[in-house]
C-alpha positions as CSV (number, residue, x, y, z in Angstrom):
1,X,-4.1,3.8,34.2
2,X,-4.7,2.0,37.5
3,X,-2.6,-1.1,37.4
4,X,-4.7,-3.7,39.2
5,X,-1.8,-6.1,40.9
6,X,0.3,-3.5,41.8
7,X,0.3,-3.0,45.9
8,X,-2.3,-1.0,47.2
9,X,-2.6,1.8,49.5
10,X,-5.5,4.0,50.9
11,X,-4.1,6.6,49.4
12,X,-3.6,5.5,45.7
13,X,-7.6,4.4,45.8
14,X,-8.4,7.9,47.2
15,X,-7.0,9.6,44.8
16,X,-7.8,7.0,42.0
17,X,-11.4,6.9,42.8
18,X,-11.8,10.6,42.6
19,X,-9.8,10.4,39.1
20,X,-11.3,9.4,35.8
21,X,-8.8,6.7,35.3
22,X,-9.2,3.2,34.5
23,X,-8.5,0.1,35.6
24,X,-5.7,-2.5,34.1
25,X,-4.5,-4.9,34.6
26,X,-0.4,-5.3,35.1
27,X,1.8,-7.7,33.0
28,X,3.2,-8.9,36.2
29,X,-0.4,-9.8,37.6
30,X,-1.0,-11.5,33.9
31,X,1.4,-13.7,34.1
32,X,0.8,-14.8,37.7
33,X,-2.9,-15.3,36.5
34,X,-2.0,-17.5,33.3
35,X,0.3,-19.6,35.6
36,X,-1.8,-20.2,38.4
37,X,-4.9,-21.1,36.0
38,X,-2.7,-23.5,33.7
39,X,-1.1,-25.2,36.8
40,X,-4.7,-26.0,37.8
41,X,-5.7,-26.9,34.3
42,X,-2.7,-29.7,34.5
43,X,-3.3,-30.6,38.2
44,X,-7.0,-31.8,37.3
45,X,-6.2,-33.3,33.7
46,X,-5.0,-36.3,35.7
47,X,-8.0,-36.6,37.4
48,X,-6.8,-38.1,40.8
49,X,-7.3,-35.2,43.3
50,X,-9.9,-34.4,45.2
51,X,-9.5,-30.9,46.1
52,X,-12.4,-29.1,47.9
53,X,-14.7,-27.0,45.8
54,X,-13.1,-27.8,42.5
55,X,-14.3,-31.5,42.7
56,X,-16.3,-31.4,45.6
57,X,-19.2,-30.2,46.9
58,X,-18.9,-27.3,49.5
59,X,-19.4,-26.2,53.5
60,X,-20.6,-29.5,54.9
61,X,-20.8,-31.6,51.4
62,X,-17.2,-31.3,51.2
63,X,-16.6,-35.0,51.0
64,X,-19.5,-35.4,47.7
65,X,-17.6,-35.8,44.8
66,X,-18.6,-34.0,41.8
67,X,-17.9,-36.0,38.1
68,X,-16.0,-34.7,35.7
69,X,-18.3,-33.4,33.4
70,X,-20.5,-31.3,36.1
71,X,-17.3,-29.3,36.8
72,X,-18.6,-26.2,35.1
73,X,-22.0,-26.3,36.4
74,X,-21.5,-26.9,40.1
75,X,-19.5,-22.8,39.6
76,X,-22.7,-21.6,38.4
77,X,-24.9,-23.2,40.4
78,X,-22.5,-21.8,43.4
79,X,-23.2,-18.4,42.1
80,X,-27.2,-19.0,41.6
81,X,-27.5,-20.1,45.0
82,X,-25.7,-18.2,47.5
83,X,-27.1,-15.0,45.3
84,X,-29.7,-15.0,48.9
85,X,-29.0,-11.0,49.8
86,X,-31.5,-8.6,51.4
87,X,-31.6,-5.7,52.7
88,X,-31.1,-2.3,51.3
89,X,-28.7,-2.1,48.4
90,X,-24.8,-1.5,48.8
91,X,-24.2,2.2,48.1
92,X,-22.4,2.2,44.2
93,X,-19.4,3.2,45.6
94,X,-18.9,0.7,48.0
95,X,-19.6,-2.1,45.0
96,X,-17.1,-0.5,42.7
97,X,-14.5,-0.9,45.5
98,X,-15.6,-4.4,45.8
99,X,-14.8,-4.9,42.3
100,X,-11.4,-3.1,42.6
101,X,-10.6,-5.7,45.4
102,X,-12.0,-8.5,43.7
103,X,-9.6,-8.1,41.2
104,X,-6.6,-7.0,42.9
105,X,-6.6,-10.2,45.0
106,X,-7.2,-12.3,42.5
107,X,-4.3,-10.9,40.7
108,X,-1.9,-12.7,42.6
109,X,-1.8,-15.8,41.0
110,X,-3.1,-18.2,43.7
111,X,-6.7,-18.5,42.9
112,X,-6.8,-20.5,39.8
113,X,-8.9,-18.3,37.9
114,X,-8.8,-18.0,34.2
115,X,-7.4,-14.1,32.8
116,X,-10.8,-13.4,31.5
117,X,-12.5,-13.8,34.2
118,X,-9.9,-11.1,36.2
119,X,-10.2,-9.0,33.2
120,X,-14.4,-8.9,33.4
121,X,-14.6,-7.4,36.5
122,X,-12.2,-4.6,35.5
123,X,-14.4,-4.5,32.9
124,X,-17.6,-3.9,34.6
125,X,-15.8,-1.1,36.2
126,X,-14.6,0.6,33.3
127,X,-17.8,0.4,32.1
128,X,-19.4,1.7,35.2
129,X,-21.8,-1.5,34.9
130,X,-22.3,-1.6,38.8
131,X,-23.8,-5.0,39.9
132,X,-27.0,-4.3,42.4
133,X,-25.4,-6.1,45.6
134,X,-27.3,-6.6,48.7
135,X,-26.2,-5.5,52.9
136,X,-27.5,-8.4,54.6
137,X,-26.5,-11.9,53.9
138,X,-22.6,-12.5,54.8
139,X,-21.3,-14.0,58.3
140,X,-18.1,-12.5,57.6
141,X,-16.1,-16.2,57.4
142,X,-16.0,-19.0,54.3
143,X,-16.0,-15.7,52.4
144,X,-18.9,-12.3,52.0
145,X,-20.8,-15.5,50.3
146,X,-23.7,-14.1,49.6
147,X,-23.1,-10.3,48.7
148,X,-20.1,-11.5,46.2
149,X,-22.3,-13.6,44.5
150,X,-24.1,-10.7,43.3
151,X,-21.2,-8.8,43.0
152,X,-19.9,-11.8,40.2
153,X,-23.6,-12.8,38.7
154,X,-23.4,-10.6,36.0
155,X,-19.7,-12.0,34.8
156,X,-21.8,-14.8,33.5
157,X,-24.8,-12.8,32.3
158,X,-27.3,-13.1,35.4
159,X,-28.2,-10.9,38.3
160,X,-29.1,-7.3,38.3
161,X,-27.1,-4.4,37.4
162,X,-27.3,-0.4,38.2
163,X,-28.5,2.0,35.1
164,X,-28.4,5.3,36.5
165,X,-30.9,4.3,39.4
166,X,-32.7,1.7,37.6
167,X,-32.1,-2.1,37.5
168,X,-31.6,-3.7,34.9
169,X,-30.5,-7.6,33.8
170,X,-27.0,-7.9,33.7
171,X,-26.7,-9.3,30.1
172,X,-28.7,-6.3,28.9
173,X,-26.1,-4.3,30.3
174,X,-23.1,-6.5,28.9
175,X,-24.8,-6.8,25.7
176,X,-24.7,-2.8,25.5
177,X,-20.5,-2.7,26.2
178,X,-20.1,-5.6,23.8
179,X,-19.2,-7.8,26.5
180,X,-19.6,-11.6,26.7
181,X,-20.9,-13.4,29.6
182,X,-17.6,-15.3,31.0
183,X,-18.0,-19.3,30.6
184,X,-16.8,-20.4,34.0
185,X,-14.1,-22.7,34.6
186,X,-13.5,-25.3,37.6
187,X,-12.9,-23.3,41.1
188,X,-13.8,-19.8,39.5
189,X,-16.8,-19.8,41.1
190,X,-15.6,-20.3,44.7
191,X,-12.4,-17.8,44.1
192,X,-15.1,-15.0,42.7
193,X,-17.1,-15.7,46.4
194,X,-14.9,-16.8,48.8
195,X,-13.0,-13.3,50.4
196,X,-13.7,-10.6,52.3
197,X,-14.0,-8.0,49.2
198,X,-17.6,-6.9,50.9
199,X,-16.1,-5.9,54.3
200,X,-12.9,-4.6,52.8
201,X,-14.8,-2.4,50.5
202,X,-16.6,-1.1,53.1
203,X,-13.9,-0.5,55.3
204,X,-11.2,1.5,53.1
205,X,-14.4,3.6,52.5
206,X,-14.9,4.5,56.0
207,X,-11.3,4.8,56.8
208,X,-11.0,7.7,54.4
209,X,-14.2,9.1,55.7
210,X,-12.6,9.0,59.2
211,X,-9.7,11.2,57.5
212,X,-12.0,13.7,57.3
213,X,-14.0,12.9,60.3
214,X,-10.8,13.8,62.3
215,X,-9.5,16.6,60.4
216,X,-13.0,18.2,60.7
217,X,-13.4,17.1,64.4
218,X,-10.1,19.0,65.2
219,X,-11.4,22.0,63.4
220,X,-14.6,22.2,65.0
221,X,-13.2,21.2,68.3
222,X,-10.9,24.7,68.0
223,X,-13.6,26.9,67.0
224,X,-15.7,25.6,70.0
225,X,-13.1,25.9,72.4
226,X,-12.9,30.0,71.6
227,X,-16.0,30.0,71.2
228,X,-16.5,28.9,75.1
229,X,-13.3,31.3,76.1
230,X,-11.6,28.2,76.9
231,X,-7.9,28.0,78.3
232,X,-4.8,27.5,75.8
233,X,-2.9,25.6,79.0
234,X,-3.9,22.2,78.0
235,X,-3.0,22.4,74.5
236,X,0.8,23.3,75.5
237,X,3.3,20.5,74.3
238,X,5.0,19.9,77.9
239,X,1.7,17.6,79.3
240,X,2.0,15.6,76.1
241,X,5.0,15.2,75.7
242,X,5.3,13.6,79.1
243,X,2.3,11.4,78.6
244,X,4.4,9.9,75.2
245,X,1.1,9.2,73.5
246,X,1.1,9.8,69.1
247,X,-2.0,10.6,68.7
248,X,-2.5,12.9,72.0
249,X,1.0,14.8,70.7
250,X,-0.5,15.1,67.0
251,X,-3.9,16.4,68.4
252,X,-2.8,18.8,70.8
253,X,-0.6,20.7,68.0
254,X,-2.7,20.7,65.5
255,X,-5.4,22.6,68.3
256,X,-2.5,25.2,69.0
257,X,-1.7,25.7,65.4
258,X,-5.8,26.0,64.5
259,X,-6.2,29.3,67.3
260,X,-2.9,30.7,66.5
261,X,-3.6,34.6,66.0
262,X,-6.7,34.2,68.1
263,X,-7.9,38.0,69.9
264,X,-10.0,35.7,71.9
265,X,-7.4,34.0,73.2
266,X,-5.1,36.2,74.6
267,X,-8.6,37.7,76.8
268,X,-8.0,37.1,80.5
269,X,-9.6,33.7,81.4
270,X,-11.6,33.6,85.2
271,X,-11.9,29.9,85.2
272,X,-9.3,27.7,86.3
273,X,-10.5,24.8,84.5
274,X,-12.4,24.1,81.5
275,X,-15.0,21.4,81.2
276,X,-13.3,18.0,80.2
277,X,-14.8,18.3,76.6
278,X,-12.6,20.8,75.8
279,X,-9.8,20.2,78.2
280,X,-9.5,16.9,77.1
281,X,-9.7,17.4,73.4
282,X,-5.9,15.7,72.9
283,X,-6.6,12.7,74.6
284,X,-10.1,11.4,73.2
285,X,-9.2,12.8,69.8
286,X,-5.7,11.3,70.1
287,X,-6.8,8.6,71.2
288,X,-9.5,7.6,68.0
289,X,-6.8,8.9,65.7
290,X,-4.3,6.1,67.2
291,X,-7.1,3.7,66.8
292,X,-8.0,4.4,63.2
293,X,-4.2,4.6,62.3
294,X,-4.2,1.1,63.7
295,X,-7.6,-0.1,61.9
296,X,-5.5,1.8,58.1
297,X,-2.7,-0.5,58.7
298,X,-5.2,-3.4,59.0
299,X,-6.6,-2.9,56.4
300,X,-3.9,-1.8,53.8
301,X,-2.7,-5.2,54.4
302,X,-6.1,-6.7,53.5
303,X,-6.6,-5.3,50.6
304,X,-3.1,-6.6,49.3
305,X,-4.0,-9.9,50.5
306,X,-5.3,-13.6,48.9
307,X,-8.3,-14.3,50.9
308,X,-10.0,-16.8,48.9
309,X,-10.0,-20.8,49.3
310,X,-8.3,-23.4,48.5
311,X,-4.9,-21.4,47.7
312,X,-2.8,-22.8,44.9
313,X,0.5,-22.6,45.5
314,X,2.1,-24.0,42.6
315,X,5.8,-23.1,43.8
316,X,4.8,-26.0,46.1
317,X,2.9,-28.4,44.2
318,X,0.5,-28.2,46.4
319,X,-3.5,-26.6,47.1
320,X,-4.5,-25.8,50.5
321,X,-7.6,-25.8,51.6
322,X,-7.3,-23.2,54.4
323,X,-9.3,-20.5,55.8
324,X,-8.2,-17.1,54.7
325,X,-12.0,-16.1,54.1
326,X,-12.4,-15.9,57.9
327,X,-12.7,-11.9,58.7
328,X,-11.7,-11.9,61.8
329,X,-8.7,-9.5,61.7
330,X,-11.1,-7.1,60.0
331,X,-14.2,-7.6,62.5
332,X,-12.0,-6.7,65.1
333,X,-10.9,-3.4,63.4
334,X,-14.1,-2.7,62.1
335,X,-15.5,-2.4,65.6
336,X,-12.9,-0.7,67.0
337,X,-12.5,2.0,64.2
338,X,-16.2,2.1,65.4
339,X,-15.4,2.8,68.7
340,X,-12.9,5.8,67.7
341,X,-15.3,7.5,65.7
342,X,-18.2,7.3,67.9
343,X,-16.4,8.7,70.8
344,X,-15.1,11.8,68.6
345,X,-19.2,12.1,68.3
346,X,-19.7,11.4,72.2
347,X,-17.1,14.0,73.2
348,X,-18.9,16.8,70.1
349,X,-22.0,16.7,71.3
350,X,-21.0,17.3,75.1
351,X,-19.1,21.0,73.9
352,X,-22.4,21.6,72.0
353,X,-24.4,20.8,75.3
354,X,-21.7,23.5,77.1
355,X,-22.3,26.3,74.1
356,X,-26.0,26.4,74.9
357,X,-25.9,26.2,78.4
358,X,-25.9,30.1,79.2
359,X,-22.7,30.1,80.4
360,X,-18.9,32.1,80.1
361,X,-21.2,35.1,78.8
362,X,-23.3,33.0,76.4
363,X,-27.3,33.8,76.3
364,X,-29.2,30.2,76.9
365,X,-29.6,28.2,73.8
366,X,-27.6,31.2,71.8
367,X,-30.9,32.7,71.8
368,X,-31.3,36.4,70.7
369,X,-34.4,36.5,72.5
370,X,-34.6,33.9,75.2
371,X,-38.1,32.6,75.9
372,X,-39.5,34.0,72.9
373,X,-36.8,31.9,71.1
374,X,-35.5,28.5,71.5
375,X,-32.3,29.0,69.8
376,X,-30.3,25.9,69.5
377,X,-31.7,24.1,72.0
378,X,-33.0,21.5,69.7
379,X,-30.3,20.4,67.8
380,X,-28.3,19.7,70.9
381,X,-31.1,17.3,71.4
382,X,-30.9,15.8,67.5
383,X,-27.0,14.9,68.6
384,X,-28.1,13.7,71.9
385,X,-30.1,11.2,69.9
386,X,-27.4,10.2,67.1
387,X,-24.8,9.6,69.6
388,X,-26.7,7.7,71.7
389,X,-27.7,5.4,68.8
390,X,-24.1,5.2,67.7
391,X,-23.4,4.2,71.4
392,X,-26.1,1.1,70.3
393,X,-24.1,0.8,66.8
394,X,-20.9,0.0,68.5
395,X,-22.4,-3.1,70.0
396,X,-19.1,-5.6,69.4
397,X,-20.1,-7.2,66.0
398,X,-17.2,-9.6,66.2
399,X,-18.3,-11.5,69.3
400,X,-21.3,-12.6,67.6
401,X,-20.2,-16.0,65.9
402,X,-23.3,-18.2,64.9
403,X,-22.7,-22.0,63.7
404,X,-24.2,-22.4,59.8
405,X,-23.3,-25.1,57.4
406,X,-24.3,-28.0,59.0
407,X,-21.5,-27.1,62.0
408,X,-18.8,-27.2,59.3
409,X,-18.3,-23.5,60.1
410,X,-18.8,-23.4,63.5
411,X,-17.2,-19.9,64.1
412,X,-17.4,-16.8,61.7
413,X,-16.4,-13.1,62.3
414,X,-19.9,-11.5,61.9
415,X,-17.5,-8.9,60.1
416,X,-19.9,-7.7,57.4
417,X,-22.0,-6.2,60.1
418,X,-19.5,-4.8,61.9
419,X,-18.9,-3.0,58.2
420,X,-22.0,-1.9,57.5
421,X,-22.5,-0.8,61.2
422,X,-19.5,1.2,61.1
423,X,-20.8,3.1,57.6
424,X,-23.5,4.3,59.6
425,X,-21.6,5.5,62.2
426,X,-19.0,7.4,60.1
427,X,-22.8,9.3,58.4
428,X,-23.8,10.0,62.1
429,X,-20.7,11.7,63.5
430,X,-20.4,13.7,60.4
431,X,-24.0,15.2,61.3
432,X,-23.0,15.6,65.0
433,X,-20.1,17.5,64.1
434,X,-22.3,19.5,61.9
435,X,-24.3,20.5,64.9
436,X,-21.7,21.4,67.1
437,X,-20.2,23.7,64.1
438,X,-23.6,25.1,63.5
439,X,-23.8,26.5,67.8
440,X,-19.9,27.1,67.4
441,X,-20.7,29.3,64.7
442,X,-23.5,31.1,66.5
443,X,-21.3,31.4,69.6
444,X,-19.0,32.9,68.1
445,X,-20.7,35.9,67.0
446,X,-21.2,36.6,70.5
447,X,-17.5,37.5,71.2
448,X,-17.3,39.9,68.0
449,X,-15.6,42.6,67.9
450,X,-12.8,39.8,68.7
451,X,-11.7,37.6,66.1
452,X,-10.6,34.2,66.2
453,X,-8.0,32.8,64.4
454,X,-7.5,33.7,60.8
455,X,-7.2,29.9,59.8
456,X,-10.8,29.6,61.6
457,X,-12.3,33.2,60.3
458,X,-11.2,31.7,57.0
459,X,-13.1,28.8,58.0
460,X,-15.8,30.2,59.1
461,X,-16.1,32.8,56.2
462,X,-16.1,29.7,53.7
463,X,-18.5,27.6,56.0
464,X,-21.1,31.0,55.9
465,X,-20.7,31.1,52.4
466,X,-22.8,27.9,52.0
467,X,-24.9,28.0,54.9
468,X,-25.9,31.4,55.8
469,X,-25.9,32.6,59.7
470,X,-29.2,32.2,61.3
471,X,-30.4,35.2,63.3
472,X,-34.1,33.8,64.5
473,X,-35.4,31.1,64.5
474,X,-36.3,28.8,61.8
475,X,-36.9,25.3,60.7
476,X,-33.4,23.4,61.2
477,X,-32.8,20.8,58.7
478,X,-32.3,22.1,56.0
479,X,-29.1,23.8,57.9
480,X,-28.3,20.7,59.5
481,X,-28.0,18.9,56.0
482,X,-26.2,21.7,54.5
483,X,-23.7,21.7,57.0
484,X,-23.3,18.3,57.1
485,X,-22.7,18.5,53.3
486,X,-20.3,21.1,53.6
487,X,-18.0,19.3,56.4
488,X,-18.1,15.7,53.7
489,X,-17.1,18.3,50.6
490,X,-20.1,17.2,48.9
């Protein structure tokens, strides 16, 4: 079992999200539920405070007090009504995560929230009942409003659930797990919106598809670079050292350890320099692993976090209505992890733009019949187009604030965009990488008898295995896809 309330890491949901374990909740998360919710429970049996979204209205009608009796209903009509997503749907991975997060931070005891309410989105995930949430709709502060309110509709029996690929009603669904619809409670509405579940959910994603990202960018990088008959200089530990930079360091050994055993190597080089995208692999692949190391750590803390609103803090006696919705730490990451990644697409696509250009020995476009053939001229062309739309992606999300409730939240992170943004990015490097591994391939076959490295021939045997070498030509996609597939493990 997963113990939801336990701390978190990338790791643990890595390897917990390729497992067929489930979710539960811990006794120690149990416990801080119970006493959260009944401190609440006692807090408004006296009936004197006013406390913000309990017994209020919410954004600007925070100062409309709500009766007594309407307690209940002003949760669900919270849920009905910022339920406002459009858009294309949240891949169903992403919304399990969301679920996962949901509950983790609730677990800690300072949201109020009944246990059954906790216990119903473990629930839904368990039962793989995946709530149809929407990409558009959150500003990234006072709370991802509007895509966790899809995310929690079918705890009470309403909104739209996944079936395979078919909608259906949520209480359909619940009705088929023997689940009840939770009967909300004051606050539990507000603590099942308020958060940043949507753009953490989407971010841990990412980050672990970065891990790969690099780890195949490295790869690729090495088998381009003997494919060009590049120069091993560079790589050597003394200018990295010197320059005292972790990621540069890490990037520049892991190159040296990828061509060890190389024939191609030890050839006699002519050049005295090597274009920067291969001389420079160690810095501008050091340099997005620092970021993204920076962007995990982030993140890790996020997703241990209590980011709804108000925060009871019953050590205290007191609830706070404070801001720890606002997404601003992760909007900042978000773009710059976007930044990292992009740039490890920039710097591909320039060695595939080398590979084709007829030079070191190379035919033009690794053409077998030049003229008659256009080789790989037009895939350089298909990464010339990604990376220049990725260079449009990385537009800054999180200077983007906009003013919505009435001026009551006058600045918000812009966050979720920055999220979704960055998901696209991390699908467009993988297919630029793709296309520099497909001409590194082909290049390669053009210094035969040498071999490379074994770790590479290895590589390359596996890679050939699944995508078979192309000797004229022939439509592309399909070997774009497949190697795109390949590099993702899919």
């Amino acid at each position: 079992m997963f113990k939801i309330g336990e701390p978190l890491t990338l790791e643990a949901i890595e390897k917990f999200i390729h497992s067929n374990e489930r979710l539960e909740l811990s006794e120690v998360a149990v416990g801080r539920i119970n006493n959260s919710y009944d401190y609440l429970q006692r807090k408004m049996a006296n009936g004197a405070a006013v406390i913000y979204g309990i017994n209020t209205g919410f954004g600007s009608l925070c100062n409309t007090i709500i009766p007594s009796d309407q307690l209940g209903q002003l949760q669900y009509n919270l849920l009905r009504s910022h339920a406002c997503g459009t858009g294309e749907y949240v891949p169903k991975d992403i919304v399990k995560l969301m679920l996962l997060l949901k509950a983790q931070s609730l677990s800690y005891g300072y949201s109020g929230v009944q246990l059954a309410t906790v216990q119903r989105l473990i629930d839904l995930y368990n039962a793989n009942i995946i709530p149809v949430v929407y990409q558009q709709g959150s500003l990234g502060a006072s709370g991802d409003l509007a895509p966790l309110a899809h995310l929690s509709l079918p705890l009470i029996g309403e909104g739209m659930v996944w079936e395979g690929e078919q909608m259906v009603d949520a209480k359909t669904a619940l009705s088929k797990n023997n689940l009840s619809p939770v009967i909300l409670g004051p606050k539990e509405g507000l603590a099942l919106i308020n958060g940043t579940q949507f753009m953490s959910a989407y971010g841990v994603a990412c980050l672990l598809s970065a891990r790969t990202i690099v780890y195949q960018s490295n790869t690729i990088a090495s088998l381009s670079i003997d494919a060009f008959d590049a120069r091993m200089e560079p790589f050597l530990s003394f200018t990295h050292t010197i320059r005292n930079q972790t990621g540069q360091i890490k990037t520049a050994e892991i190159i040296l350890n990828n061509l060890k055993g190389s024939a191609i190597i030890t050839q006699p080089k002519t050049q005295v320099q090597d274009p920067y995208s291969f001389r420079c692999v160690p810095q501008v692949h050091g340099a997005s692993y620092d970021a993204l190391q920076y962007a995990e750590q982030i993140f890790e803390k996020e997703i241990n976090a209590v980011t709804d609103n108000p925060n009871i803090i019953e050590a205290e006696d007191m609830i706070i209505s404070g801001g720890n919705f606002h997404g601003q730490t992760l909007a900042l990451s978000l773009d710059f992890a976007a930044l990292a990644l992009a740039e490890l697409g920039n710097i591909s696509e320039r060695r595939t733009y080398q590979m084709i250009s007829g030079l070191r020995g190379l035919p033009a476009f690794l053409a077998s019949n030049p003229g008659l053939e256009s080789g790989l001229m037009i895939p350089q062309y298909t990464a010339a187009s990604i990376v220049s739309q990725n260079k449009q992606l990385c537009t800054p999300a999180s200077i983007d604030s906009i003013v919505s409730s009435n001026g009551q939240e006058d600045h918000v992170s812009m966050g979720a965009n920055g999220a979704t943004k960055l998901y696209k990015i991390c699908e467009n490097v993988l297919q630029i990488l793709a296309i520099e591994l497909v001409t590194a391939a082909r290049a390669i076959k053009y210094r035969r008898p040498l071999k490379t490295s074994p770790m590479l021939e290895i590589f390359l045997t596996n890679y050939e295995q699944v995508v078979q070498p192309q000797e004229t030509d022939e439509m592309m996609s399909p070997v774009l896809l497949k190697t795109k597939n390949f590099l993702s493990n899919k």
